[in-house]
C-alpha positions in Angstrom: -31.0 -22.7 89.8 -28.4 -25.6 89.1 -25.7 -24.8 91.7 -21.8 -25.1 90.8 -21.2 -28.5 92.2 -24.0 -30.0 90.5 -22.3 -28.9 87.3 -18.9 -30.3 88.7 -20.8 -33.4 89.4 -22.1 -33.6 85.6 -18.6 -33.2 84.1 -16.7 -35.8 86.4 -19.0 -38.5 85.5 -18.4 -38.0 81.3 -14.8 -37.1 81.9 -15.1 -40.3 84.1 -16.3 -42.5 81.4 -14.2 -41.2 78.8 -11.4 -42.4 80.6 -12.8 -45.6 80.9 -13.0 -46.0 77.2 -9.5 -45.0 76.7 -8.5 -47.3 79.2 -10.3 -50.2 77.3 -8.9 -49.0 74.1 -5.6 -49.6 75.7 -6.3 -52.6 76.8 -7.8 -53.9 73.6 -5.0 -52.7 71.4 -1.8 -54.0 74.0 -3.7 -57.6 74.1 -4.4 -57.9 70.3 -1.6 -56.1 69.0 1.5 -55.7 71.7 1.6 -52.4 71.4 0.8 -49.9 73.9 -0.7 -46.4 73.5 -0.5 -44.1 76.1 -3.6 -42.2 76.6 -2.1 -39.0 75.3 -2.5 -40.3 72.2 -6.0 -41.5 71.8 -9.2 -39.4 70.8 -12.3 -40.4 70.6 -14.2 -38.3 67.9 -17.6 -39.6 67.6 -17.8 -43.1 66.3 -13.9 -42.9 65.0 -10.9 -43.7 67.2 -7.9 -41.1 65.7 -4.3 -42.3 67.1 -1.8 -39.8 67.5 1.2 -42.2 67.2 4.4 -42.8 65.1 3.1 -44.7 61.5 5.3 -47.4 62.2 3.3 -48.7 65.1 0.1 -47.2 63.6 0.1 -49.4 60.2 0.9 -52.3 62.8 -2.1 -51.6 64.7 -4.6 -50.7 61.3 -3.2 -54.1 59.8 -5.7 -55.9 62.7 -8.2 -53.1 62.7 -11.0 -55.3 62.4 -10.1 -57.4 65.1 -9.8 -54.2 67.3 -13.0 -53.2 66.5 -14.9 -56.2 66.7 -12.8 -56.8 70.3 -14.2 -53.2 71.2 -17.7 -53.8 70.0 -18.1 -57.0 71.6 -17.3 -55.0 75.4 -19.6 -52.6 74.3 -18.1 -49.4 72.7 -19.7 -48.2 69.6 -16.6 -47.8 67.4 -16.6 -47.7 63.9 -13.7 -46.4 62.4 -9.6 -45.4 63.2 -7.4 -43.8 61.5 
């Protein structure tokens, strides 16, 4: 029988790397684009990065999307789409 803090253990270490994704999403978008996210506003849905921000700063960050997502690819996240 799996006991409680084994479970606890299991869900620190994805919550645990999801933030560390965000946290390079961040980074990636601040250096390439100058704008920065807070991580309230990033999801991760699979493959696809969805930004909850204003559409001002979002069509600034979609008009170097492929530079983002060649940036993110290169330090190793498998992202293949934002909106």
């Amino acid at each position: 029988m799996i006991e409680i803090k084994d479970l606890l253990q299991r869900f620190e270490k994805i919550l645990g790397h999801e933030v560390v994704k965000i946290g390079l999403i961040q980074d990636v978008i601040k250096n390439l684009v100058g704008i920065d996210v807070t991580k309230d506003h990033i999801k991760i849905k699979g493959t696809t990065l969805v930004l909850n921000i204003k559409p001002i700063y979002k069509n600034e960050i979609l008009l170097k999307k492929s530079a983002i997502l060649q940036s993110l690819k290169e330090q190793g996240l498998r992202i293949e789409e934002m909106r």
